[in-house]
N, C-alpha and C positions, 0 to 999 in steps of 0.2 A: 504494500500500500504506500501511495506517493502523498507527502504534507506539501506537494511542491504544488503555486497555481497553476493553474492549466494553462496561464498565457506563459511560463519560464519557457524564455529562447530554444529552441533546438540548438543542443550538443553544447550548450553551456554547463559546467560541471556547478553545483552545490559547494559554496566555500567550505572545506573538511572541519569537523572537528574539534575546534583549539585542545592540546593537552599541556592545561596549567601547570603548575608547582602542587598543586592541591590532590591530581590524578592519581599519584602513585599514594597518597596518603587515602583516599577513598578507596582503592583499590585493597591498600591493606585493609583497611576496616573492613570492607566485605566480605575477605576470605577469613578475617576474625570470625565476622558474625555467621558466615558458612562452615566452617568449624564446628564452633558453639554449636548450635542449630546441631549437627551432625551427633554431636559426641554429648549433647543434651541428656542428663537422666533425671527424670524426675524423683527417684528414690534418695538419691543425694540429701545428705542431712548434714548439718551444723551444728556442732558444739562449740561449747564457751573456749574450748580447750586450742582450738582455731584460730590461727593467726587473722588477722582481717585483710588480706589479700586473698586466702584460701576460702574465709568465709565469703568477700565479695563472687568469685570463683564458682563459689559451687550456685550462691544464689541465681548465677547470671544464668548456667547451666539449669535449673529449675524452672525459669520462667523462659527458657528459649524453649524447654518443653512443654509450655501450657499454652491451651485456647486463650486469645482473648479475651473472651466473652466467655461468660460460664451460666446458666439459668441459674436462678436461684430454685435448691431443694426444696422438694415438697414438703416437707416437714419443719422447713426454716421459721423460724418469728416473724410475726410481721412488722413491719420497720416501725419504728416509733418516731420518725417523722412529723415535726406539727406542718398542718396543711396538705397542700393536696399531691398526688404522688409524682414523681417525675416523668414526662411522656416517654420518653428515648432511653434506649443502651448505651452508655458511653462505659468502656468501646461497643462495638466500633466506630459511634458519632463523638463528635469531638468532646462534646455534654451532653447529658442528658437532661438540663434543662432549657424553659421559654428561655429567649434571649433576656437578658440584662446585665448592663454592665455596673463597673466600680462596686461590687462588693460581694459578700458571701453570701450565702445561699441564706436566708433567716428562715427559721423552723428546722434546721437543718444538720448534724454533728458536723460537718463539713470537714470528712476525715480523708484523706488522701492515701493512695493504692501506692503499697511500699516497694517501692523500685530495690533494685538490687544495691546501691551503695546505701543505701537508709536501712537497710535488713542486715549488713555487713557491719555497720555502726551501730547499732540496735543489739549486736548479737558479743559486745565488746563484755569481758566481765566483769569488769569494774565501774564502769559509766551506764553503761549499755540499756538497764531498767529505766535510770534516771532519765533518760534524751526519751525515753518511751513515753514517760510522764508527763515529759517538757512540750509533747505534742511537735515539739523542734522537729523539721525536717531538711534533708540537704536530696536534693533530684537537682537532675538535668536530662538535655537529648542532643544531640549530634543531629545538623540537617542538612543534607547536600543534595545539588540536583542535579540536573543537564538538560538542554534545548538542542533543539533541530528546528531552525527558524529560513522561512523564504527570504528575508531579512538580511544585509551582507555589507551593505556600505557603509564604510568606514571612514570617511573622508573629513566629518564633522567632529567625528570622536568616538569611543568603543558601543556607547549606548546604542546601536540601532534598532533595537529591538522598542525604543521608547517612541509613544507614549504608556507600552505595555510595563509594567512592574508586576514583581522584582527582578527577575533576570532579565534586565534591558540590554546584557552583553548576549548576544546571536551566537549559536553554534559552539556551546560552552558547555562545560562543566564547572559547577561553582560549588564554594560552599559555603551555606545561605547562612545558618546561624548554629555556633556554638554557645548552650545555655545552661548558667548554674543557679538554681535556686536556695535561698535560705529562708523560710517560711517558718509560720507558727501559723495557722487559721484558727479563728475564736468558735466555741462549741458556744453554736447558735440555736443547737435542740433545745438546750433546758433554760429555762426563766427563773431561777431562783438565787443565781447569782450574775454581777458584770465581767464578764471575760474580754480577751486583750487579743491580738496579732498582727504581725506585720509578715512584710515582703520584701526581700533585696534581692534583683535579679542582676545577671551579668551575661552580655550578649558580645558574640565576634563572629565577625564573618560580614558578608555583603548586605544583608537588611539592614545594619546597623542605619544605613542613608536613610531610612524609612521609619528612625523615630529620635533623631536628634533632637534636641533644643537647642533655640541660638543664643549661646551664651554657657550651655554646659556642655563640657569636651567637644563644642562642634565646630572647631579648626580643621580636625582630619577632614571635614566635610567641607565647609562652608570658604574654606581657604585653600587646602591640599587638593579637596575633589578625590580624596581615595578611596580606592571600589572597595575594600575590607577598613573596619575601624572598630571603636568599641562603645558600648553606648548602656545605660541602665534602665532600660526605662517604665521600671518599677521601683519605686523607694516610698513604701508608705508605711503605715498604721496603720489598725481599725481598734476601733473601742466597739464594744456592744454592749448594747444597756436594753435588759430586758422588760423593763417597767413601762415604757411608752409602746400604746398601740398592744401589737403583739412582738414587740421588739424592733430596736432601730439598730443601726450601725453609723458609726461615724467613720470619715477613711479622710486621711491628712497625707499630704506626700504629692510626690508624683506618678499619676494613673495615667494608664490606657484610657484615651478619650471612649466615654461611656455607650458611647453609638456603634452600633454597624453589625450584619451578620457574620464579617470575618474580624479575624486579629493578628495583629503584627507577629503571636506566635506561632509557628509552624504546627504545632498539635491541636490549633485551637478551633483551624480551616477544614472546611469541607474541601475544599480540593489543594490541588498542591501552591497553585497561581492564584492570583488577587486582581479582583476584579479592578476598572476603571473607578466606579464606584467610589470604592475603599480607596483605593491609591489617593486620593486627590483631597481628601477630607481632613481635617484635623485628627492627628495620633495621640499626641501625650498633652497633659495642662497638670498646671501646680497648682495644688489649694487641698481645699477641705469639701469633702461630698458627703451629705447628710442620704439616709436609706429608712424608709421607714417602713415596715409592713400592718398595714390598715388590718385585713382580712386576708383568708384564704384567696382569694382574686384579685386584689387592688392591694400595690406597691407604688410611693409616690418618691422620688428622690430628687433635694433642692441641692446646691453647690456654689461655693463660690473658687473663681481660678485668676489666674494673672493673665489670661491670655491663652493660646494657641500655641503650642511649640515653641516656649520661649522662654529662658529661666528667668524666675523674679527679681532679679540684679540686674537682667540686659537692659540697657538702654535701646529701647525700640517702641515706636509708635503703635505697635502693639502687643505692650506690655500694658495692662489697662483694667481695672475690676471687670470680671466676665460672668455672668451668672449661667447656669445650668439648671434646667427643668425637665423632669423626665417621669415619666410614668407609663406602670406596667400592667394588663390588665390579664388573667388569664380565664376562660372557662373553667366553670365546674364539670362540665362530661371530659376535659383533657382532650377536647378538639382546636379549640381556637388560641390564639392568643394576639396581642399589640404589646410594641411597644417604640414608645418616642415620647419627640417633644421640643424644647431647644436645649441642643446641644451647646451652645455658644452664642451668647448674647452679652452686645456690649454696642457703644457708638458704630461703630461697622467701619473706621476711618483705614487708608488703605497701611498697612504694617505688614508685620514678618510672617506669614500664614494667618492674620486677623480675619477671618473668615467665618461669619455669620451662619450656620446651620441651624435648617429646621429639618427633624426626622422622622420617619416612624416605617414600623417593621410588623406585618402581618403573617402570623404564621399559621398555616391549618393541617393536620394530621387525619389523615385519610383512613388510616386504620398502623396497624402494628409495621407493614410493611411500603408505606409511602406515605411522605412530608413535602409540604412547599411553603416556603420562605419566600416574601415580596418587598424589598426594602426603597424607600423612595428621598430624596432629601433635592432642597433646595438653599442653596448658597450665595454670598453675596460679601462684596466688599466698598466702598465709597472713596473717592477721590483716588481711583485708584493710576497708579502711573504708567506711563507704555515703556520706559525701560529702571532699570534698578538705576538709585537713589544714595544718595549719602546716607541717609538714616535705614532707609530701608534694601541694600547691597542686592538683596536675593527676593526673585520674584518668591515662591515656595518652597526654595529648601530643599529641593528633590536633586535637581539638574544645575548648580552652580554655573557650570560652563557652559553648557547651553545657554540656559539666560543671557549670555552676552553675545551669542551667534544669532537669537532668535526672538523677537521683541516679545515680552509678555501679552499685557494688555495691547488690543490695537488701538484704542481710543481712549484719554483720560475720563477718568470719572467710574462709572456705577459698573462695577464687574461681577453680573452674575453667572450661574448654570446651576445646572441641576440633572440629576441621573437616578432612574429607576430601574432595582435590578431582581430576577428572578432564582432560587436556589430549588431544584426537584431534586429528592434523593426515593431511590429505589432501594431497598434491601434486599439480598442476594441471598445473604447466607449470615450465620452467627459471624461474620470476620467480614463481611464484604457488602459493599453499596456500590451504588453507582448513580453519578451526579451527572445535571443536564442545567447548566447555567448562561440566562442570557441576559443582555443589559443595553441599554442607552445612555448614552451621557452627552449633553451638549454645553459645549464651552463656547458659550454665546461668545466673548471678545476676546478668547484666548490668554483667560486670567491663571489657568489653571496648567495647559499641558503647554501654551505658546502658539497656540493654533485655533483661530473662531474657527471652529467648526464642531459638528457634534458626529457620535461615534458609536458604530455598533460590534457589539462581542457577544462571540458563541463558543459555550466549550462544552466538550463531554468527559468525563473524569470518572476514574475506579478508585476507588479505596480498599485498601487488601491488609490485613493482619493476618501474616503466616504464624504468630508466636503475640505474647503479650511485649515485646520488650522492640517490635518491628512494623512500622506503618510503611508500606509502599505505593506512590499514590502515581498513575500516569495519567496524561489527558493530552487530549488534542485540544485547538483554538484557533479560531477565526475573528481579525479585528478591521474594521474598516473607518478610516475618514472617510466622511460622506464629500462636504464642502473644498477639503484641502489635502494637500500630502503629506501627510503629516508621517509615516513611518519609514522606516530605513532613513533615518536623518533628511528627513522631506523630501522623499523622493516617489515614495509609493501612498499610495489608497488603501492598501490589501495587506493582510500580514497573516501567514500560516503557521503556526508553530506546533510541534510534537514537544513534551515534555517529560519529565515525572521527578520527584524526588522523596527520600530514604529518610524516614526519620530513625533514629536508635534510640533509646533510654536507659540508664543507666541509673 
């Protein structure tokens, strides 16, 4: 089967390949995880007596032999969950709950599935109880990809695959993000006392572009323009106080902006690629986001941020009080759900990603084995400029170097768009779905990718868990400027891509 359009030249060759510095380090990993996987015994047991490279060792070998997905027995308890039960399997969906974002699950223990280096620490015999106690956790996942793109011109710069993200490098192999977590989540089931948690994440590798702030560690980006960097961009708190409502949560720090069906992490996406949608919206904000749960159905959360991608010290026209409105609603039968609202609200004057979002995200479950997701937002910036500025250097933060080949806005003043996107998944098998995603996006004055015009994307995607410890996600995609050329460094209309990538966990 050919990803190539039907117009490629006769006897023109497909640029090969690229094989990075990364190749041979992916390659090891795989024949690791092919290994493993092979010489897997689930019988393998663990004593205190075990050094903890042997215990990590055997745990890894345990879970390279287990389903993802396991039913729960017939004879189980029933969960003691306050409210209503979660619709979805996560695995093999990324969650198993309605969309919402900035906080933990309330009614909920919100206990996390113990990876193989938290079972290796866990199993230590001096500490090992205590960190059990602590609710403390240490995970992470390895995520790498590769593309086969119609896409090839290089003439402007490596990105030609843009305005598609995150592999805007063509004919690659990358790898996307290395991620270490240090977590606590607060037990949100019980109402009888205030419980406490936070989140420090550390990310490397090429998405890093896709959640800087201007003003924390984002020289590698916003100066260098380097395709690999490192970025956090999770550093919060949450408090839980069970006395209001049926419990609130407070969350202070730096979040993943509250919106959207996908997320900057790689485990968190239904498919392996990110829509246009998502790519262009506001990522991360500093502040304080309040979570309140009303009822079983109604969840209301107020916030307040500094802005849009921007740390609270930068000097930038939009650094600025931003408020946040959001609210959830779900069914009682666990067919329907919404959620939106304003995501970012403030003056709308034009700054560093100041971008005005109104959202909302309808979700309906058909039955046990198909869901669709509809997410829609409109955006908006004011006074805004046709090339970068002394105060404001960078149209969006994405493409620095671009920006200066390629004029943002075409005309000064009111820069809106707005994109509406669709997410089907089919279930397959206890380990496997299969996604059908399509979307619009139109950049009225080319505030957003550098190009008025608006833009259509189709993709088909598998999701496949061979093991609990192994997500391999491949898809096809089809992207079109309608108005302009906007791909392979504006040259083409049309963009074919093949892709997939590997996530690990560890």
């Amino acid at each position: 089967m050919s990803f190539l359009p039907q117009t490629w030249p006769a006897g023109k060759k497909m640029r090969p390949l690229k094989l990075n510095k990364w190749t041979l380090v992916l390659a090891a990993v795989g024949s690791i995880s092919v290994a493993s996987v092979a010489n897997a015994q689930s019988s393998s047991t663990t004593t205190h007596h075990d050094g903890f490279f042997t215990r990590w060792d055997k745990a890894l070998r345990e879970q390279f032999a287990q389903p993802c997905y396991e039913p729960p027995a017939t004879n189980a308890p029933p969960s003691q969950r306050r409210g209503l039960p979660p619709p979805f399997d996560a695995p093999p969906y990324p969650t198993g709950e309605w969309q919402i974002g900035g906080t933990p699950i309330i009614g909920d223990p919100n206990t996390l599935p113990t990876r193989p280096l938290m079972e290796a620490l866990d199993g230590n015999p001096t500490w090992g109880q205590a960190l059990q106690k602590s609710r403390i956790s240490f995970f992470g996942w390895e995520d790498f990809s590769g593309n086969i793109s119609s896409s090839h011109n290089t003439s402007l710069g490596q990105s030609a695959n843009f305005p598609e993200a995150y592999d805007v490098r063509a004919n690659r192999l990358e790898q996307n993000q290395f991620v270490f977590f240090l977590e606590r989540d607060p037990d949100e089931l019980q109402t009888d006392h205030i419980d406490w948690g936070f989140r420090y994440s550390f990310v490397y590798g090429l998405d890093y572009r896709y959640m800087i702030s201007r003003g924390f560690i984002s020289d590698q980006l916003l100066k260098s323009d380097n395709y690999y960097g490192v970025d956090m961009p999770m550093m919060y708190g949450d408090l839980y106080i069970p006395y209001i409502a049926q419990g609130m949560n407070i969350r202070f720090g730096r979040i993943i902006s509250e919106a959207d069906i996908e997320a900057q992490l790689a485990p968190n996406n239904l498919m392996s690629s990110h829509s246009l949608l998502y790519t262009y919206d506001p990522y991360t904000q500093w502040g304080i986001f309040t979570t309140v749960k009303l009822n079983d159905c109604w969840t209301v959360q107020l916030g307040f941020a500094n802005g849009n991608d921007v740390a609270p010290w930068q000097k930038d026209p939009g650094n600025q009080p931003t408020a946040t409105a959001m609210v959830q609603w779900q069914s009682r039968n666990g067919k329907w759900s919404f959620y939106g609202g304003g995501n970012s609200i403030n003056n709308a004057n034009f700054g560093y990603n100041n971008i005005q979002q109104y959202v909302g995200t309808w979700t309906y479950k058909f039955n046990e084995k198909i869901w669709t997701s509809q997410e829609t937002w409109y955006m908006y910036m004011k006074n805004a400029a046709s090339m970068p500025t002394a105060a404001v250097p960078y149209q969006n933060g994405l493409y620095p170097t671009f920006a200066y080949t390629q004029p943002g806005v075409q005309s000064f003043g009111y820069a809106p768009e707005w994109a509406t996107l669709n997410y089907t998944m089919f279930r397959l098998g206890s380990g496997t779905f299969f996604t059908v995603r399509n979307e619009y996006f139109d950049d009225f004055v080319g505030s957003r990718t550098g190009f008025p015009t608006c833009y259509t994307e189709h993709s088909l995607g598998l999701t496949y868990w061979p093991c609990k410890l192994v997500t391999f996600r491949p898809e096809v995609r089809y992207d079109r400027s309608v108005n302009k050329l906007a791909y392979d460094n504006g040259t083409r209309k049309n963009q074919f891509t093949a892709s997939f990538d590997v996530v690990f966990y560890f």
